[in-house]
Backbone as a ProteinNet text record, in pm:
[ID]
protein_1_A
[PRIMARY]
XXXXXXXXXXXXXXXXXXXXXXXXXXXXXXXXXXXXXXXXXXXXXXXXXXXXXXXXXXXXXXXXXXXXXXXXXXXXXXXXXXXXXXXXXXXXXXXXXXXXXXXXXXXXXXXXXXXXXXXXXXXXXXXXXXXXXXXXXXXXXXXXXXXXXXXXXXXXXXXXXXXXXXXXXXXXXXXXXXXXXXXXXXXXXXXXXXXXXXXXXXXXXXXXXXX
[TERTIARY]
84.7	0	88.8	44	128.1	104	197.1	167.7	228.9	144.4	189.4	217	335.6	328.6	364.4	320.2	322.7	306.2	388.1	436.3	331.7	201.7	111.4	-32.9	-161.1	-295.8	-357	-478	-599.1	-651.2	-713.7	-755.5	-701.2	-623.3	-605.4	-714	-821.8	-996.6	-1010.2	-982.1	-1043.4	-965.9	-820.5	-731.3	-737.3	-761.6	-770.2	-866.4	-1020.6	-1147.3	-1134.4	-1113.1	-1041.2	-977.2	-877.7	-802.4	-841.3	-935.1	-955	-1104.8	-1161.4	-1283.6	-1253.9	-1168.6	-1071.1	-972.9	-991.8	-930.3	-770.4	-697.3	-590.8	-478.5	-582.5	-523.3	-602.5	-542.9	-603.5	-585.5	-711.7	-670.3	-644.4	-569.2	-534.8	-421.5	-476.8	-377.9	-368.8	-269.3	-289.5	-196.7	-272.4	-202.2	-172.8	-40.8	-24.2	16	-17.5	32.5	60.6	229.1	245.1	213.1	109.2	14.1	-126.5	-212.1	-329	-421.1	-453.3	-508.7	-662.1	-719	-917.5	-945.3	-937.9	-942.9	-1116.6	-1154.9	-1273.8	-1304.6	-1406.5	-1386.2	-1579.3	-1610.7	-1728.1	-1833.7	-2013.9	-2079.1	-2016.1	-1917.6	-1858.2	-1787.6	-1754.8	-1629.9	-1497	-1412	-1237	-1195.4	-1067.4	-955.6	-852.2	-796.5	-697.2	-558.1	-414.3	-342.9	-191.4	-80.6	16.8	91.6	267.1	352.1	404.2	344.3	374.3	230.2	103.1	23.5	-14.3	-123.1	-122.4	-282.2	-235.4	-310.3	-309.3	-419	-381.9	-525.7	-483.9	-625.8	-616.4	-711.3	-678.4	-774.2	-772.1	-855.3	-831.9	-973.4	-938.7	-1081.2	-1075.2	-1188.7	-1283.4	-1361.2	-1509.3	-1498.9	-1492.9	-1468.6	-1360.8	-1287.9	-1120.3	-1187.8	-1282.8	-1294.6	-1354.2	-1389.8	-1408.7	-1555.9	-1630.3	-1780.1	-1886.2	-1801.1	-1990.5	-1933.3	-1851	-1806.8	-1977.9	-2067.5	-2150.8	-2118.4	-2089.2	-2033.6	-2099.7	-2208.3	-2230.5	-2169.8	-2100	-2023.8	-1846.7	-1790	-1675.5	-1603.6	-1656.8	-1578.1	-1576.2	-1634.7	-1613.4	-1474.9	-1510.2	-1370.7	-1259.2	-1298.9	-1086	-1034.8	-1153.9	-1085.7	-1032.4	-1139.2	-1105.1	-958.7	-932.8	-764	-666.2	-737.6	-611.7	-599.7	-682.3	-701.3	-618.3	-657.9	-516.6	-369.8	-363.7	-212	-150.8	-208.6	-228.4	-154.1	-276.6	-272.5	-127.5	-91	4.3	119.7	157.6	221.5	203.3	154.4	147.3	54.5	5	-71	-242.5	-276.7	-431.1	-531.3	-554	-658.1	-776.7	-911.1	-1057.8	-1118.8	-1252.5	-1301.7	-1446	-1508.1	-1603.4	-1713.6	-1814.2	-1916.4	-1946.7	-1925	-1931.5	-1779.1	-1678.5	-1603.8	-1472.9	-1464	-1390.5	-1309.2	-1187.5	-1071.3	-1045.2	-1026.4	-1071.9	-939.5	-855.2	-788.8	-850.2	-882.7	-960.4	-1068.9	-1073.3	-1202.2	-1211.5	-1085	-1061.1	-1084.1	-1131.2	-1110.1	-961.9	-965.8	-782.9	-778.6	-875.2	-893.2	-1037.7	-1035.2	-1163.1	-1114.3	-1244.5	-1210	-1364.2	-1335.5	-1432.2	-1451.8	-1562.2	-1556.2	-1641.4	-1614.9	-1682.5	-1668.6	-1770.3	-1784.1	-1775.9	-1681	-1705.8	-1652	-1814.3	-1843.9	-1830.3	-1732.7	-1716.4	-1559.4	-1547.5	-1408.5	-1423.6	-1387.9	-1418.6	-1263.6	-1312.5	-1226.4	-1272.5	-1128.1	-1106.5	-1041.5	-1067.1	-933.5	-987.7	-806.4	-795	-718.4	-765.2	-695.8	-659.2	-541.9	-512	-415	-432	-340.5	-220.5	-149.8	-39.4	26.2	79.2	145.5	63.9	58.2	-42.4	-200.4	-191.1	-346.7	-379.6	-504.9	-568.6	-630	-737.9	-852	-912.5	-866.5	-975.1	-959.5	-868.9	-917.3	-793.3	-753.8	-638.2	-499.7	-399.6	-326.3	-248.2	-211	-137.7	-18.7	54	171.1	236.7	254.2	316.6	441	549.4	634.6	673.1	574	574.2	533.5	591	611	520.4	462.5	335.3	332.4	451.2	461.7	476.9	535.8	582.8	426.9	354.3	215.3	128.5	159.3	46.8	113.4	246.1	289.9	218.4	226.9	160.2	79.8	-8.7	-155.1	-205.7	-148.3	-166.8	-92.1	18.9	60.6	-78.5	-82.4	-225	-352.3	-387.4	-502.6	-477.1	-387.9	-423.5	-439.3	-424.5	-506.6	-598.7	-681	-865.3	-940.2	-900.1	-1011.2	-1140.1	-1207.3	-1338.9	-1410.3	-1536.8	-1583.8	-1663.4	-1683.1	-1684.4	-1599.7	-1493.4	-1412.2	-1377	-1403.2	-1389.9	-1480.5	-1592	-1744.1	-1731.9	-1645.3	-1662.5	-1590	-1442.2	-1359.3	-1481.4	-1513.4	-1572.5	-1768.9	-1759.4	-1898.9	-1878.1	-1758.7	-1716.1	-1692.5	-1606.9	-1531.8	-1657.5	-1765.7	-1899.9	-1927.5	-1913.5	-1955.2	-1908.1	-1804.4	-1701.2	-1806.5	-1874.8	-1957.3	-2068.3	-2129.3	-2272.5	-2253.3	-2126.1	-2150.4	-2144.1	-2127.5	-2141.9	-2229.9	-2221.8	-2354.3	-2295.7	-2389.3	-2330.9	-2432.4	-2460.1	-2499.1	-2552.8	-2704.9	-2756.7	-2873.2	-2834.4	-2958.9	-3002.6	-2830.8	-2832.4	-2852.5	-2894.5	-2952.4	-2878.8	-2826.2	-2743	-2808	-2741.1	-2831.1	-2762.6	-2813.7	-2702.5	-2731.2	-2591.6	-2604.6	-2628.6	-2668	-2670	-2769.8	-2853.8	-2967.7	-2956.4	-2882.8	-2848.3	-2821.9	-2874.4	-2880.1	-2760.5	-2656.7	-2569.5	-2593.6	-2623.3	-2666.3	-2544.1	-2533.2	-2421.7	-2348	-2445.3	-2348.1	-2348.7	-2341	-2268.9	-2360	-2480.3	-2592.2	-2610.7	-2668.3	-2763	-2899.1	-2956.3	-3084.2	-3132.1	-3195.7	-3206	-3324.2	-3449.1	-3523.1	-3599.6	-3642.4	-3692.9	-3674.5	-3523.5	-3499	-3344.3	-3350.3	-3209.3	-3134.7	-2997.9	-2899.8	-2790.5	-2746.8	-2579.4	-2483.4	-2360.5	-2240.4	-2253.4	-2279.2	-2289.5	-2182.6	-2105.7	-1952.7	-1839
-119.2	0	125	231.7	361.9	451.6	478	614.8	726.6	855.1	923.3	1022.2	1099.2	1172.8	1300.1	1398.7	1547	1592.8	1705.7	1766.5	1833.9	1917.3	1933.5	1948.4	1895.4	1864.7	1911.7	1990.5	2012	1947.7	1798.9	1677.3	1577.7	1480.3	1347.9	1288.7	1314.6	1255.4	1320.9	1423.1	1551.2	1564.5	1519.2	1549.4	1410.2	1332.9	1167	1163.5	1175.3	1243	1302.7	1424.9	1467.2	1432.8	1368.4	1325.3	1175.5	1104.7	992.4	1040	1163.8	1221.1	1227.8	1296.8	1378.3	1280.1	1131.8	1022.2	1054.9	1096.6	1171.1	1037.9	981.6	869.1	765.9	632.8	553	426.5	385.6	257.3	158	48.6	123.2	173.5	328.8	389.4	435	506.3	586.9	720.4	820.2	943.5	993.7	1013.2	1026.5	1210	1235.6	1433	1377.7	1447.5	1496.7	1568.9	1686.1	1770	1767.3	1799.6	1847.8	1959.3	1993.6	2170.1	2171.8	2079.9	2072.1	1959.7	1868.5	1734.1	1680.1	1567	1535.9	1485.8	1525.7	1421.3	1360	1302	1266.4	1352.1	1356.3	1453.5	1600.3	1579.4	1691.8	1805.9	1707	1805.2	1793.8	1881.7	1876.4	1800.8	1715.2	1644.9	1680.2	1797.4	1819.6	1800.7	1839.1	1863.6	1821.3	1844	1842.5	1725.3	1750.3	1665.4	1521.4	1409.6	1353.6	1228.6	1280.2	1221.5	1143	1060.2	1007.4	1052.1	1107.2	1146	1075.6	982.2	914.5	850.3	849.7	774.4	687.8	604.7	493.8	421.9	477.5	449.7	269.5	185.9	65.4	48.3	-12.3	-44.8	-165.7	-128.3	-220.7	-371.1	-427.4	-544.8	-601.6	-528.5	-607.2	-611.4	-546.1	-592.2	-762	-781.1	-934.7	-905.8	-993.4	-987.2	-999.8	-1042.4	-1049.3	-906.5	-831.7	-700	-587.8	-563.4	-450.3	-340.4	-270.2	-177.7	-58.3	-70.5	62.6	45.6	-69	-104.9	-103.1	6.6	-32.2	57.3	130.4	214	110.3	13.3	-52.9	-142.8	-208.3	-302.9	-245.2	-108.7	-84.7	-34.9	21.1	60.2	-51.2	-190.4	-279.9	-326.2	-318.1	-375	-290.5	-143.5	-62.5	-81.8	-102.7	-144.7	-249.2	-362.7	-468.1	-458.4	-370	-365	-255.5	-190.1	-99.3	-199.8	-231.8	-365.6	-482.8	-465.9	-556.2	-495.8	-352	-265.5	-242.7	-258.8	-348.6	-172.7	-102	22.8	-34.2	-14.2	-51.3	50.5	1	78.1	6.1	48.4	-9.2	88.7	-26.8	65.6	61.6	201.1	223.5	235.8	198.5	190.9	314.6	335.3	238.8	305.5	406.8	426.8	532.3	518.9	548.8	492.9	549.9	517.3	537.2	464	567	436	572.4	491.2	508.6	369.3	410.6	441.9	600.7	650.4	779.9	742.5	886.9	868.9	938.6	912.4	1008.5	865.6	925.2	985.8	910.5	906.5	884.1	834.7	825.5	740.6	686.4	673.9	728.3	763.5	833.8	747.6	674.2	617.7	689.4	715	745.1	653.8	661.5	568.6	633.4	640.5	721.1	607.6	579.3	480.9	372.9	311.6	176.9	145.8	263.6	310.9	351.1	227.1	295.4	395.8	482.3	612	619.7	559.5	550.9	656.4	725.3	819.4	804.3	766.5	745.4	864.9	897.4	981.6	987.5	944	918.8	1014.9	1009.4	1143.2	1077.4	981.3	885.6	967.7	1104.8	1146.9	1276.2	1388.1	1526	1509.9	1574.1	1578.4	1675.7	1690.4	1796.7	1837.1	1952.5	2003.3	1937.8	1925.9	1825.6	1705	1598.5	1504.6	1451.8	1338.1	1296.3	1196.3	1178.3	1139.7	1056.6	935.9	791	787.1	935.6	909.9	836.9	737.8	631.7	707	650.6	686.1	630.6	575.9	465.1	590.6	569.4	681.3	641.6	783.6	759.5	720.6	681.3	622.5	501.3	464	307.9	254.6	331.3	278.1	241.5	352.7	323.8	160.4	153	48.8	-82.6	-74.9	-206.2	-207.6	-101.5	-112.4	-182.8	-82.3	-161.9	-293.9	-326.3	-471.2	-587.1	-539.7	-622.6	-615.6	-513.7	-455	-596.8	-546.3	-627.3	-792.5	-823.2	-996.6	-982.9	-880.9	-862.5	-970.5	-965.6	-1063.2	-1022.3	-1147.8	-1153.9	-1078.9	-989.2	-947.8	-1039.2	-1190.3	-1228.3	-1277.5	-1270.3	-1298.1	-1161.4	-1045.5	-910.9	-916.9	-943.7	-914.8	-1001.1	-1174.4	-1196.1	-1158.9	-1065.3	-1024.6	-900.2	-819.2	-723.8	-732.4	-812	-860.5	-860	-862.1	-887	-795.3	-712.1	-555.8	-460.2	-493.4	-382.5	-396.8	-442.2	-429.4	-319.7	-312.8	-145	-55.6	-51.9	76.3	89.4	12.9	71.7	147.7	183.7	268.4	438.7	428.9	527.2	608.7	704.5	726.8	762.7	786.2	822.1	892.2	990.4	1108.8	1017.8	1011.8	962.7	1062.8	1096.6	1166.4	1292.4	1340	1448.7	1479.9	1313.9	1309.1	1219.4	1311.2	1181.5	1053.4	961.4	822.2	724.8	677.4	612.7	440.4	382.6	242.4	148.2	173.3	42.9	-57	-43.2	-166.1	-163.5	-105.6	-178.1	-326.1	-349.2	-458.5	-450.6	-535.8	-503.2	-700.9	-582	-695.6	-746.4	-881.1	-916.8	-864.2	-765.1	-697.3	-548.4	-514.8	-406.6	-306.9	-309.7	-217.1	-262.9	-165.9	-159.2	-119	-195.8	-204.6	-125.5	45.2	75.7	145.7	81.2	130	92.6	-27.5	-98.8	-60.6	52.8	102.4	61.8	16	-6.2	95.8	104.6	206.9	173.7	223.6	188.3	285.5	251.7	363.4	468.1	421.1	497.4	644.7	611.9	706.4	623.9
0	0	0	-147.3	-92.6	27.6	56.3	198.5	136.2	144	211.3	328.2	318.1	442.6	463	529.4	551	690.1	684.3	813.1	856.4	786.2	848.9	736.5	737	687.7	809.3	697.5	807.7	823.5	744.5	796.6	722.4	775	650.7	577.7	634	599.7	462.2	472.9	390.4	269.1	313.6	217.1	152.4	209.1	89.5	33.2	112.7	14	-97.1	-67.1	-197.9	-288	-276.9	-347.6	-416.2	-347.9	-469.3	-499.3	-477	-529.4	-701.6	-645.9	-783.3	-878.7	-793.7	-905.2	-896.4	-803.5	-785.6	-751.8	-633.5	-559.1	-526.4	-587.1	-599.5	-489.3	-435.3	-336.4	-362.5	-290.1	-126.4	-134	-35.9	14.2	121.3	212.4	346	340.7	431.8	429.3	558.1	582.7	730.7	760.2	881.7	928.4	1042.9	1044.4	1209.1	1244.8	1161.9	1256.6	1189.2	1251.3	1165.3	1227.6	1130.4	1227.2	1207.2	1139.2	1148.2	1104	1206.5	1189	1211.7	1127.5	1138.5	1314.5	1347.1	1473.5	1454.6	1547.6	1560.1	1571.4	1546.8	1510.6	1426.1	1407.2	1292.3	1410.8	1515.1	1606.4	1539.9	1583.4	1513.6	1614.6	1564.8	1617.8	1564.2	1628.5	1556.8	1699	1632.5	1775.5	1686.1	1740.2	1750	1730.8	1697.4	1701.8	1748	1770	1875.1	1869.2	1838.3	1806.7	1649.1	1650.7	1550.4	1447.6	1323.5	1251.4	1099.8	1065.4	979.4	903.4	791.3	667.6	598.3	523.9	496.6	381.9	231.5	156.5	117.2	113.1	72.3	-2.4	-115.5	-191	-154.9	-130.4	-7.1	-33.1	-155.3	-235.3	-190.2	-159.2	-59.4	83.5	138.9	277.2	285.5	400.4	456.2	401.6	316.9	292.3	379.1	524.3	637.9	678.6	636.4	741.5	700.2	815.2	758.4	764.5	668.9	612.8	734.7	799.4	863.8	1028.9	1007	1151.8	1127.6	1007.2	976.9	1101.9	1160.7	1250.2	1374.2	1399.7	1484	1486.5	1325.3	1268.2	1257.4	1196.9	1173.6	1316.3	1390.6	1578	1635.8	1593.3	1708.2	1674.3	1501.5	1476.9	1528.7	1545.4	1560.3	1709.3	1805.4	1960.8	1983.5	1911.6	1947.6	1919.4	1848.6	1769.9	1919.7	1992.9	2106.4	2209.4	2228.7	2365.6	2335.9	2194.7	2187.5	2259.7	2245.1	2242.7	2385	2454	2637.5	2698.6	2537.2	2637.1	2655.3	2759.2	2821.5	2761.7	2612	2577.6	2543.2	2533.3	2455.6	2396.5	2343.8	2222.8	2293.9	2290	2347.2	2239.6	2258	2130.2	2060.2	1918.3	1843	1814.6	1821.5	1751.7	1827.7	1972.1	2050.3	2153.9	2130.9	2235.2	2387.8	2451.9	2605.7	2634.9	2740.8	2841.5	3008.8	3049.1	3112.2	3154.7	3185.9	3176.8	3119.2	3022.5	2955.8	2777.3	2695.4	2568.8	2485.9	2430.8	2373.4	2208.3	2158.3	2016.1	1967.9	1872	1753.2	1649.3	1574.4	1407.8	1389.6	1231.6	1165.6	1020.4	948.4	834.4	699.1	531.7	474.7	351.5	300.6	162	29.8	-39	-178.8	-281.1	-351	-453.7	-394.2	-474.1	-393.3	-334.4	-255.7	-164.7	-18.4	72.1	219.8	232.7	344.3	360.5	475.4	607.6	743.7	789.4	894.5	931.9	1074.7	1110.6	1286.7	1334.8	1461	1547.5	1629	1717.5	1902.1	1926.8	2080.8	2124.3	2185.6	2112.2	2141.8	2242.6	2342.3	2359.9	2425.8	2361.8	2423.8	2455.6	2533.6	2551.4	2475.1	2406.3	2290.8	2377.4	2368.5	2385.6	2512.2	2609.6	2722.7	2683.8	2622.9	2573.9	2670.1	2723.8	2781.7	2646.8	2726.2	2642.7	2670	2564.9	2649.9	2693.3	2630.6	2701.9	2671.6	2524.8	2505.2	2393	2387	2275.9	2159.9	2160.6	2013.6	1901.5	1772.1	1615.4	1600.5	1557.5	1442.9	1369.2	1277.7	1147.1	1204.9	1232	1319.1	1354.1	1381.2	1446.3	1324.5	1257.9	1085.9	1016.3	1032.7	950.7	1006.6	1198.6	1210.8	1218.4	1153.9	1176.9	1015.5	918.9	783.7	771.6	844.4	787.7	886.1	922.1	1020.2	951.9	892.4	828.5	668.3	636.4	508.8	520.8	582.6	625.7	665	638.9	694.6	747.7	880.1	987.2	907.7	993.5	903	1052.6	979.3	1138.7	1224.4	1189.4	1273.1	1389.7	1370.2	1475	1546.8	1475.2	1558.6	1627.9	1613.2	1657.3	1816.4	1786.2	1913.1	2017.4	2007.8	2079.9	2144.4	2083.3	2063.9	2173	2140.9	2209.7	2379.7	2419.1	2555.2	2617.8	2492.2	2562.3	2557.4	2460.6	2497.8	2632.6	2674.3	2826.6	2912.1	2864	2949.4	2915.7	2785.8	2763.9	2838.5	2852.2	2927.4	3062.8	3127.1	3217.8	3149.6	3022.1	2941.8	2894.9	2795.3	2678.2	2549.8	2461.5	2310.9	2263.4	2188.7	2113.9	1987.5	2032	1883.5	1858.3	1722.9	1638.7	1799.4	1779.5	1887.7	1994.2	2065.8	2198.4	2269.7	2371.3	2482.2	2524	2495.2	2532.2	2635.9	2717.5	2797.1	2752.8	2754	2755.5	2799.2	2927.2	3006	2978.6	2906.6	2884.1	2722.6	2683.2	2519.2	2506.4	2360.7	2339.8	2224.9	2235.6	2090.7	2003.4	1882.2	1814.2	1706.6	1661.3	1587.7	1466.2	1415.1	1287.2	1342	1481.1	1538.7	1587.8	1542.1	1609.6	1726.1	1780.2	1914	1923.3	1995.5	2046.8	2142.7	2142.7	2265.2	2262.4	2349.6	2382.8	2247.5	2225	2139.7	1943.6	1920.5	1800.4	1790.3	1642.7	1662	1585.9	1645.6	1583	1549.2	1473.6	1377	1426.2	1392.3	1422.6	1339.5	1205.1	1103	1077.7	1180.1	1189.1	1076.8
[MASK]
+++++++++++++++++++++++++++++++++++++++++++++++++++++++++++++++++++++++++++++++++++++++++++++++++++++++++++++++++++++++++++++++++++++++++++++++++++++++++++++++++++++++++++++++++++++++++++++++++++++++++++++++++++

């Protein structure tokens, strides 16, 4: 897979969008910033921040993913690979439903997913190092680039999501002392139902990550 890389993007999301909008760059590819200054974050907040953290995207054409993967649960799949490649790396992180990093009881990061044609377009964000905006930070000194490599050499043997789903089925449990912002309304988890291709059940409607 080509990479590339730049010293500073206002979003890697935005800038790979673009760029295979425009037929510029073709998947798979990934685009990495050691900085970024208006980064996508969730409900259309910024993640942006400094040197030291990891800012990174990741166009792959849908047809290369695993075929039970449901496409409106991909923010679940590419977090949960980038979560283990973490935990390998001996830092104590999880993935909080449907598409966040928390050490703890802190959130460190995000992923954000978009679909153009028949091209998924991932972009992850952790605060490997600084804390951003209120957000806490792991403090770990592992390279950002170093981190993207084992994340794509892992990525391209695409677990099937069922075997994410059952790692994944266990660690939902950390979430329900939580909530998550659906269709603009704080919702809390604790009596969710998470169902096998990644939705949840709450309050007899079901919902997708759709991040």
């Amino acid at each position: 897979m080509e990479v590339y890389s730049f010293d500073t993007l206002e979003s890697t999301q935005k800038y790979l969008v673009e760029k295979i909008s425009k037929k510029e760059y073709k998947a798979p590819v990934a685009v990495i910033a050691t900085q970024q200054t208006q980064g996508v974050g969730s409900r259309d907040n910024s993640w942006s921040g400094g040197e030291g953290n990891f800012f990174a995207s990741i166009a792959i054409e849908i047809d290369s993913l695993p075929k039970d993967l449901p496409l409106a649960s991909a923010s679940i799949y590419f977090s949960f690979i980038m979560k283990n490649i973490l935990l390998d790396l001996g830092i104590d992180i999880w993935l909080k439903w449907p598409n966040d990093f928390y050490y703890n009881e802190h959130k460190v990061g995000g992923t954000i997913t978009k679909v153009i044609d028949n091209i998924l377009i991932c972009g992850i964000g952790i605060n490997l190092q600084k804390s951003i905006h209120g957000f806490k930070g792991l403090q770990s000194n592992i390279q950002a680039k170093k981190l993207l490599d084992l994340y794509l050499e892992t990525l391209v043997k695409f677990p099937q999501w069922k075997h994410v789903f059952i790692e994944y089925e266990v660690e939902f449990e950390r979430s329900r002392k939580f909530s998550v912002h659906i269709e603009n309304i704080q919702t809390n988890l604790q009596n969710a139902l998470l169902c096998e291709d990644g939705s949840l059940i709450i309050d007899g409607k079901r919902v997708f990550s759709l991040r």
